[in-house]
ROSE-965683 format. One record per atom (N, C-alpha, C, O): atom name; residue number from 1; residue in one letter; x, y, z. Coordinates in steps of 0.1 Angstrom, whole numbers. Example, Ala and Ser with C-alpha at 12.3 -4.5 7.8 and 13.67 -1.06 7.14 Angstrom:
# residues 2
+----+-----+---+-------+-------+-------+
|  a |   k | r |     u |     v |     w |
+----+-----+---+-------+-------+-------+
|  N |   1 | A |   132 |   -57 |    78 |
| CA |   1 | A |   123 |   -45 |    78 |
|  C |   1 | A |   132 |   -33 |    78 |
|  O |   1 | A |   142 |   -33 |    85 |
|  N |   2 | S |   128 |   -22 |    71 |
| CA |   2 | S |   137 |   -11 |    71 |
|  C |   2 | S |   129 |     0 |    79 |
|  O |   2 | S |   134 |    11 |    80 |
+----+-----+---+-------+-------+-------+
***
This chain:
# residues 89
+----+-----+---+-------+-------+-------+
|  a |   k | r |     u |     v |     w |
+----+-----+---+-------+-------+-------+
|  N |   1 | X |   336 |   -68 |  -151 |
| CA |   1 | X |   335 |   -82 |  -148 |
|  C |   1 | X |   344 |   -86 |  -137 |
|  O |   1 | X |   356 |   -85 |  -139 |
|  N |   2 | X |   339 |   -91 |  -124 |
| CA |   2 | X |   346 |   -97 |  -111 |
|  C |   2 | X |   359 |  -107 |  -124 |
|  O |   2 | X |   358 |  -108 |  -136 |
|  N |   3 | X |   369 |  -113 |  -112 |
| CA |   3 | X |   377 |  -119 |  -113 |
|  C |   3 | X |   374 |  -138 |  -117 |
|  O |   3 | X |   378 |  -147 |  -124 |
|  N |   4 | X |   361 |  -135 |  -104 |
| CA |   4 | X |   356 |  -153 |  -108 |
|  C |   4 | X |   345 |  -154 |  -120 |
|  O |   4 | X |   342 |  -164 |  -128 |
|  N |   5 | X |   342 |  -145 |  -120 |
| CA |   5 | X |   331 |  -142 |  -139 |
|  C |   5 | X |   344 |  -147 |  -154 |
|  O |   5 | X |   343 |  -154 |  -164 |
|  N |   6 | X |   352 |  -139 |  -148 |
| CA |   6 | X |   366 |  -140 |  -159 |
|  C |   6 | X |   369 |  -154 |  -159 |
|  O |   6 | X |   367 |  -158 |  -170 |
|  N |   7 | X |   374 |  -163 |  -151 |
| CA |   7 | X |   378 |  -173 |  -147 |
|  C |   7 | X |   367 |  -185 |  -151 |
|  O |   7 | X |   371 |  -197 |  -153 |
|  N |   8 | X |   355 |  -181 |  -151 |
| CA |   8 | X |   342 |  -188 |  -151 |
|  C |   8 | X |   341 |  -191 |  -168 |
|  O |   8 | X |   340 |  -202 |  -174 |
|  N |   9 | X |   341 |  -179 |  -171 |
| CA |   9 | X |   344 |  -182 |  -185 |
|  C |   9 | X |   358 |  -187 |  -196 |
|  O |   9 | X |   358 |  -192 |  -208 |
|  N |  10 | X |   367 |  -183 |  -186 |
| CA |  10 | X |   374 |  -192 |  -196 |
|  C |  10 | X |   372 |  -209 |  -192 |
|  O |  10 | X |   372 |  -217 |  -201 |
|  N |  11 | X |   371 |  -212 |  -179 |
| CA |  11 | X |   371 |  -225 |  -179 |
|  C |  11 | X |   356 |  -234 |  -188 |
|  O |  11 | X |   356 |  -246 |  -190 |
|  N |  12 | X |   346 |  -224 |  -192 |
| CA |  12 | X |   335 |  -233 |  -198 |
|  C |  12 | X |   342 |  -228 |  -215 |
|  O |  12 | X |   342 |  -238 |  -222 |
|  N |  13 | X |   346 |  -221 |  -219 |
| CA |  13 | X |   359 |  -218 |  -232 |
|  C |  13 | X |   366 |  -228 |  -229 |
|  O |  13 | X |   371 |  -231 |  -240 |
|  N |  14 | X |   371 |  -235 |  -221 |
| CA |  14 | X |   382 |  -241 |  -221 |
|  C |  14 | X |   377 |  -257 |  -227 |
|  O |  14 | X |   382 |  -264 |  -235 |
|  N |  15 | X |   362 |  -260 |  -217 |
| CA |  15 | X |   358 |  -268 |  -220 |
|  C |  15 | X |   353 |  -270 |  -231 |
|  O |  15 | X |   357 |  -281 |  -235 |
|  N |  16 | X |   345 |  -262 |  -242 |
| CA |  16 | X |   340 |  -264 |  -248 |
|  C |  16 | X |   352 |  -264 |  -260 |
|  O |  16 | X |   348 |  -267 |  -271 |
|  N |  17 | X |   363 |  -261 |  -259 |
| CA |  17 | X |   374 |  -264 |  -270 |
|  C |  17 | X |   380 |  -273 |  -270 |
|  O |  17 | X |   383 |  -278 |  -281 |
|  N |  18 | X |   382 |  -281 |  -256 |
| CA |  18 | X |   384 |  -297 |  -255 |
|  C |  18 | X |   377 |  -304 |  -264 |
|  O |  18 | X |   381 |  -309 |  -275 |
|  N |  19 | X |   361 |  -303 |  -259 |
| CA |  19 | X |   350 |  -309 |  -266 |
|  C |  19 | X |   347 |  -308 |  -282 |
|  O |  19 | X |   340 |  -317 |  -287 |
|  N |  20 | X |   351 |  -298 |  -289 |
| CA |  20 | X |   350 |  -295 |  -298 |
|  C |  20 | X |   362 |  -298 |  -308 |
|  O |  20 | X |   359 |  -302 |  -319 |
|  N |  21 | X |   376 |  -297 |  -304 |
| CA |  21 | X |   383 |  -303 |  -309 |
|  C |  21 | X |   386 |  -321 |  -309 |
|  O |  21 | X |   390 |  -327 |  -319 |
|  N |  22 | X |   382 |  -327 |  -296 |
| CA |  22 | X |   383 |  -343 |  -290 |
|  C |  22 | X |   374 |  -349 |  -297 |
|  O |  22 | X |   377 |  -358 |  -305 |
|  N |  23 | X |   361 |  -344 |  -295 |
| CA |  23 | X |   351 |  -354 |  -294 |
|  C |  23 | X |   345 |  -349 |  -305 |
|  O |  23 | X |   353 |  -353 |  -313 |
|  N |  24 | X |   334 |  -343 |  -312 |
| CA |  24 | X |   330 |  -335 |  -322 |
|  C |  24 | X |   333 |  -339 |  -335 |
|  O |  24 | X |   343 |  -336 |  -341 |
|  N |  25 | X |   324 |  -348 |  -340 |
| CA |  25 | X |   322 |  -353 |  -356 |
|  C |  25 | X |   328 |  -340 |  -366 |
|  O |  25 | X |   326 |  -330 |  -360 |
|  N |  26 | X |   333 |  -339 |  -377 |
| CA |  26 | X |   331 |  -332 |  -392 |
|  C |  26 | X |   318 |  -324 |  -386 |
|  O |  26 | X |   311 |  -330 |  -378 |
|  N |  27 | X |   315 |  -309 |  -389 |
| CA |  27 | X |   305 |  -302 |  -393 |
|  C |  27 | X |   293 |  -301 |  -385 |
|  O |  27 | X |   281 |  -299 |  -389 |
|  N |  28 | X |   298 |  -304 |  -368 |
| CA |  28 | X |   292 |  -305 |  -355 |
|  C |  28 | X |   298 |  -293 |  -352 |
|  O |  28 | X |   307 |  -288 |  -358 |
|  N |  29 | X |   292 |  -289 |  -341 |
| CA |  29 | X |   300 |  -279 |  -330 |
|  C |  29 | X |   286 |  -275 |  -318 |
|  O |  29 | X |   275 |  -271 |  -320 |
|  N |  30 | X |   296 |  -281 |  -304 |
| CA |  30 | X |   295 |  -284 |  -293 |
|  C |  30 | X |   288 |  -267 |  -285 |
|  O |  30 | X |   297 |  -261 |  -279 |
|  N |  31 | X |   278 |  -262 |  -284 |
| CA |  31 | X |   276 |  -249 |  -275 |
|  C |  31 | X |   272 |  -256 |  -261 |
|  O |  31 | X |   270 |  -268 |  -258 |
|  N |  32 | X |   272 |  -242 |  -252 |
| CA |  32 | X |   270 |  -245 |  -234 |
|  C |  32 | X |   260 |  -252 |  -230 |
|  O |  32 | X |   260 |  -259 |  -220 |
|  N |  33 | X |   249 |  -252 |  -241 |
| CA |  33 | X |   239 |  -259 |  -236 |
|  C |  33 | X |   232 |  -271 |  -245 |
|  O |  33 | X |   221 |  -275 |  -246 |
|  N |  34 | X |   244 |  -276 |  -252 |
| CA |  34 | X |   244 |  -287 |  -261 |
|  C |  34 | X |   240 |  -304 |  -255 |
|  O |  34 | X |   247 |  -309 |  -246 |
|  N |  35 | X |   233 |  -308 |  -257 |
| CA |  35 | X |   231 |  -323 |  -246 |
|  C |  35 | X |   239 |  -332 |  -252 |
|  O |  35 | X |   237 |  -339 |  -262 |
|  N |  36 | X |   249 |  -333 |  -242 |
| CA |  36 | X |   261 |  -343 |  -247 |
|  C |  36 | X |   260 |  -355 |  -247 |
|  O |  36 | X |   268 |  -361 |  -253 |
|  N |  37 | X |   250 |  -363 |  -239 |
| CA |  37 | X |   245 |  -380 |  -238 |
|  C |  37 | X |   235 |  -376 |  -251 |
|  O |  37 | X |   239 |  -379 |  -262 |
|  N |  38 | X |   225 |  -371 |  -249 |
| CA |  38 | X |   214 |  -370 |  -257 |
|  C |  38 | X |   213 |  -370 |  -270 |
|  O |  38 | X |   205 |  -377 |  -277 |
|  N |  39 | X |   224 |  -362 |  -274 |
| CA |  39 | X |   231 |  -361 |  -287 |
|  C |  39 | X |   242 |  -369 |  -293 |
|  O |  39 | X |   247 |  -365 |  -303 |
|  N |  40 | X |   246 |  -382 |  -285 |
| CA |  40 | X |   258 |  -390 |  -287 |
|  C |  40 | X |   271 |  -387 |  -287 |
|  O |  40 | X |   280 |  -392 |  -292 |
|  N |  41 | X |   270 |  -376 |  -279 |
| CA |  41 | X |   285 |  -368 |  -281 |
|  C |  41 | X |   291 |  -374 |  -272 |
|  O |  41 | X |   299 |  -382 |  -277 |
|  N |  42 | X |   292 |  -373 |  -259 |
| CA |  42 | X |   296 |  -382 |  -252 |
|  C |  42 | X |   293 |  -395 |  -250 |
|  O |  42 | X |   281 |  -397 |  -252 |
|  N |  43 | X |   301 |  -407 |  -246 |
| CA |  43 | X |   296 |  -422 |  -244 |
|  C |  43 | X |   308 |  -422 |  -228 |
|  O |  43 | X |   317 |  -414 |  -224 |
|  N |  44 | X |   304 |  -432 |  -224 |
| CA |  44 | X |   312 |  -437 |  -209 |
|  C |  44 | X |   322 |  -437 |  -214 |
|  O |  44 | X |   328 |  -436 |  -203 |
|  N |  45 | X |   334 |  -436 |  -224 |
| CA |  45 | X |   346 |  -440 |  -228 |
|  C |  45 | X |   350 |  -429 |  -227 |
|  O |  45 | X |   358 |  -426 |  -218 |
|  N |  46 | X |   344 |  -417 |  -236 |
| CA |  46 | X |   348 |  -402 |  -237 |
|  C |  46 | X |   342 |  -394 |  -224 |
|  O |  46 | X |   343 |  -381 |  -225 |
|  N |  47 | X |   335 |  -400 |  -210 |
| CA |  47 | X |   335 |  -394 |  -201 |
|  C |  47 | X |   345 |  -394 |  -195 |
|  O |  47 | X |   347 |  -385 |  -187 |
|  N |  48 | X |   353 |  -406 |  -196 |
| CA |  48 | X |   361 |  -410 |  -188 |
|  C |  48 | X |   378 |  -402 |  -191 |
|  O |  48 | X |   388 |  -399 |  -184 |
|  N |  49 | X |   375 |  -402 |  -204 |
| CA |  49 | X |   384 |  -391 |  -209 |
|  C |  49 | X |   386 |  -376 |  -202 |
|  O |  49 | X |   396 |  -371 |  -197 |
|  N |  50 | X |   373 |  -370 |  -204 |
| CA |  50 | X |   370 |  -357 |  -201 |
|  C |  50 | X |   370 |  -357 |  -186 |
|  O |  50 | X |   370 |  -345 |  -182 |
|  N |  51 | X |   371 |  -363 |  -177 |
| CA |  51 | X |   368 |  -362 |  -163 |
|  C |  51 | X |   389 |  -364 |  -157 |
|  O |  51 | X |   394 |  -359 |  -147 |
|  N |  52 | X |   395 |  -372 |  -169 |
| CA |  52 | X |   407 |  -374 |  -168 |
|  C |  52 | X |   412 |  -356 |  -168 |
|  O |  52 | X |   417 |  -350 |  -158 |
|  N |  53 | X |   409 |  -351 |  -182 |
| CA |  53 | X |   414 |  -338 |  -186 |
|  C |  53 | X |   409 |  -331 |  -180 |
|  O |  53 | X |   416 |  -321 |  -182 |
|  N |  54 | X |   401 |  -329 |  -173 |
| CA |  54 | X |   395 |  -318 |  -162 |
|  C |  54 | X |   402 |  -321 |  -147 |
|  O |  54 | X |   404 |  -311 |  -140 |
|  N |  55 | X |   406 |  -334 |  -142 |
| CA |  55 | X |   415 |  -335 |  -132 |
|  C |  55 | X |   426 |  -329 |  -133 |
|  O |  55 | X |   431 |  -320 |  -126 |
|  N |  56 | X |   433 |  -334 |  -145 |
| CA |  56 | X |   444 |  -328 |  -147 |
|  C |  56 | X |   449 |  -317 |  -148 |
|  O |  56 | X |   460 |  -313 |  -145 |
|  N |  57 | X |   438 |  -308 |  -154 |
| CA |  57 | X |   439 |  -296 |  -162 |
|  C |  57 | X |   434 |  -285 |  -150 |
|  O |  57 | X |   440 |  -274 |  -151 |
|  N |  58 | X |   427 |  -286 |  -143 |
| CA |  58 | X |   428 |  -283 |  -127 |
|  C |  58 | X |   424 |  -286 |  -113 |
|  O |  58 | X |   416 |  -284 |  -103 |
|  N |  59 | X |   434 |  -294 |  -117 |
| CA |  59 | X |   441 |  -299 |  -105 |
|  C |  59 | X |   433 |  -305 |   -88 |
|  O |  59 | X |   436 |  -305 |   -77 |
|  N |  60 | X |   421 |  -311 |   -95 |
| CA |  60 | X |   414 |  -317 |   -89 |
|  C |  60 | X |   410 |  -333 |   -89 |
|  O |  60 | X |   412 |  -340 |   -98 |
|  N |  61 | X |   406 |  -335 |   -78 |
| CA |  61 | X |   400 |  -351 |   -76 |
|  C |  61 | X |   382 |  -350 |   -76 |
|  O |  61 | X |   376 |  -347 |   -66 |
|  N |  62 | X |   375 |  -352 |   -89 |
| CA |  62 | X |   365 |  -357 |   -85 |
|  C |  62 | X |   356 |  -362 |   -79 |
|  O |  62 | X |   355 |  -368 |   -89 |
|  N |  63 | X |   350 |  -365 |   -73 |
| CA |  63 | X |   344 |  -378 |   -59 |
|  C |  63 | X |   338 |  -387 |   -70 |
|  O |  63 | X |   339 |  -381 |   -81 |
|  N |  64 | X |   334 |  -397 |   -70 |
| CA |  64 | X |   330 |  -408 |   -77 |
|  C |  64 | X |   316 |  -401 |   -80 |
|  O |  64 | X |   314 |  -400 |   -93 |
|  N |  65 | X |   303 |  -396 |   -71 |
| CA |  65 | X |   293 |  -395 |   -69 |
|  C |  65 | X |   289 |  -381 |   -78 |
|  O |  65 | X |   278 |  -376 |   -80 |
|  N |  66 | X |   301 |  -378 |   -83 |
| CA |  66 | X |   300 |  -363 |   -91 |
|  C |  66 | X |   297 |  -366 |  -105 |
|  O |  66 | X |   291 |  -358 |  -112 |
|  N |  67 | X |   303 |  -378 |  -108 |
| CA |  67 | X |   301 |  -379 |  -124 |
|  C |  67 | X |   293 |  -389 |  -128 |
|  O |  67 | X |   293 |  -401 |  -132 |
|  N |  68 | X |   285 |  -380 |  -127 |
| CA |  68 | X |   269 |  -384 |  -134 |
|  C |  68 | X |   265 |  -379 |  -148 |
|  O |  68 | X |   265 |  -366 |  -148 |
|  N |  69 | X |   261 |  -384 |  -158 |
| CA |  69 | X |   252 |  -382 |  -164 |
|  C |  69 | X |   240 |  -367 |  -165 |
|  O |  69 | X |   239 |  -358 |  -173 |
|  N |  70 | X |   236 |  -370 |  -156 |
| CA |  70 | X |   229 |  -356 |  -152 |
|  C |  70 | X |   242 |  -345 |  -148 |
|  O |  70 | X |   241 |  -333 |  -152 |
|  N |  71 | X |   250 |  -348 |  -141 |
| CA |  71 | X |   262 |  -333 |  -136 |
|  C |  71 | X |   270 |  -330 |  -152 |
|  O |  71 | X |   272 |  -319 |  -156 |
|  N |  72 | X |   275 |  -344 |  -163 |
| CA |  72 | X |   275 |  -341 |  -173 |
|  C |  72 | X |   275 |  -338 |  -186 |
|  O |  72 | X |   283 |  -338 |  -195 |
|  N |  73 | X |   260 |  -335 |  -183 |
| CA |  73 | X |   251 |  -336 |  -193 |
|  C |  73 | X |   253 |  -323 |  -208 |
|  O |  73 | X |   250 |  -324 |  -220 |
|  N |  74 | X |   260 |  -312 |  -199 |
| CA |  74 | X |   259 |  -299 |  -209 |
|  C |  74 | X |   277 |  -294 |  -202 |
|  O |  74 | X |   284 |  -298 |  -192 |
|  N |  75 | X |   279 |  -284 |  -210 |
| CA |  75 | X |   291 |  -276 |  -205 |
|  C |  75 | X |   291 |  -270 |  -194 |
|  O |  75 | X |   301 |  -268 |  -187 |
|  N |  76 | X |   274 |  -264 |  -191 |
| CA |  76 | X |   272 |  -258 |  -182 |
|  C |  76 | X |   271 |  -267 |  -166 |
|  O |  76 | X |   277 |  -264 |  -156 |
|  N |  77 | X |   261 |  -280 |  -169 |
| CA |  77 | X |   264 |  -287 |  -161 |
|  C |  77 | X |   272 |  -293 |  -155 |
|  O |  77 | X |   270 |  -299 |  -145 |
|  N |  78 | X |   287 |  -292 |  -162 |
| CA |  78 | X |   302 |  -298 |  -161 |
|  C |  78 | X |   308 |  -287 |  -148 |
|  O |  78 | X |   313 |  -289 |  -137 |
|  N |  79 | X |   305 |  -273 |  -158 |
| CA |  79 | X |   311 |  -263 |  -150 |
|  C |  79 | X |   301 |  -264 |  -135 |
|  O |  79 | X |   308 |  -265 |  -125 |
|  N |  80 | X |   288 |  -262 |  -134 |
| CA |  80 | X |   287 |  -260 |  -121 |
|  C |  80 | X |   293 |  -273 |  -114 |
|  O |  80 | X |   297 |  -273 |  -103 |
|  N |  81 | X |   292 |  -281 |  -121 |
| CA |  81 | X |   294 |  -292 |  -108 |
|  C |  81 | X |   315 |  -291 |  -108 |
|  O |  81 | X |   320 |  -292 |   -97 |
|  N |  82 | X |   321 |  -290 |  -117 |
| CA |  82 | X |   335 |  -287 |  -109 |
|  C |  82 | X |   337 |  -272 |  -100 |
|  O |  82 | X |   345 |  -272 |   -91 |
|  N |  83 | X |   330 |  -260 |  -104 |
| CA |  83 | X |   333 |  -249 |  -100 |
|  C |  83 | X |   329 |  -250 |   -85 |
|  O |  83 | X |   330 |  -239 |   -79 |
|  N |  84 | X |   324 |  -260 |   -77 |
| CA |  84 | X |   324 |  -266 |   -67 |
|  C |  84 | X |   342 |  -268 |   -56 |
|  O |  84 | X |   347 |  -263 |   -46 |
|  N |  85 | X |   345 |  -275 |   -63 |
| CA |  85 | X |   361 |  -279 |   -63 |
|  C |  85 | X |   370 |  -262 |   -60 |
|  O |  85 | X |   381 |  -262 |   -54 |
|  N |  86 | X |   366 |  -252 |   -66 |
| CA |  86 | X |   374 |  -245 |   -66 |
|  C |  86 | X |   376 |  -234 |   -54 |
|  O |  86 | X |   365 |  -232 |   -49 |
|  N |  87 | X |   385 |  -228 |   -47 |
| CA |  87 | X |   384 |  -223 |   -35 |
|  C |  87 | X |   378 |  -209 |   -40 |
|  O |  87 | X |   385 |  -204 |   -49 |
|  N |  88 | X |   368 |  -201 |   -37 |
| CA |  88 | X |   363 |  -187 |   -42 |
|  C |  88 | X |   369 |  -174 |   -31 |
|  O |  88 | X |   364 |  -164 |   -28 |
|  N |  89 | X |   379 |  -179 |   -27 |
| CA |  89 | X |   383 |  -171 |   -16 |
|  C |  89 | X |   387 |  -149 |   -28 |
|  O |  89 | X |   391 |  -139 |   -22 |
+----+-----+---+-------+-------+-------+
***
């Protein structure tokens, strides 16, 4: 497994432990391709949360235009649209 495969996975692990400890009812649990609007898991309040902890947590600025609904919608869609931000050098 490359270095960005490794890295790829822990950051959607990373996510999905946020999600599952933060947001996640009693006797729920959050997988990569779980629909987080669709399913009420997220609301605008706990996006705004999750987009906080993903800046912080590495070390990026979002663009406004990125946090959409559709970009995130799933773990997977979270991760492609930040693994954008990251330098793949």
């Amino acid at each position: 497994m490359t270095t960005m495969k490794i890295i790829s996975a822990q950051i959607k692990e990373d996510l999905l432990t946020y999600l599952n400890k933060r947001i996640v009812k009693v006797n729920e649990c959050i997988f990569r391709d779980t629909e987080l609007f669709d399913s009420s898991i997220l609301d605008s309040f706990e996006l705004i949360s999750l987009v906080c902890y993903i800046e912080d947590k590495y070390h990026i600025a979002l663009k406004h235009e990125d946090i959409t609904v559709k970009n995130f919608s799933s773990v997977d869609s979270i991760f492609s649209t930040i693994d954008d931000y990251f330098d793949h050098d």
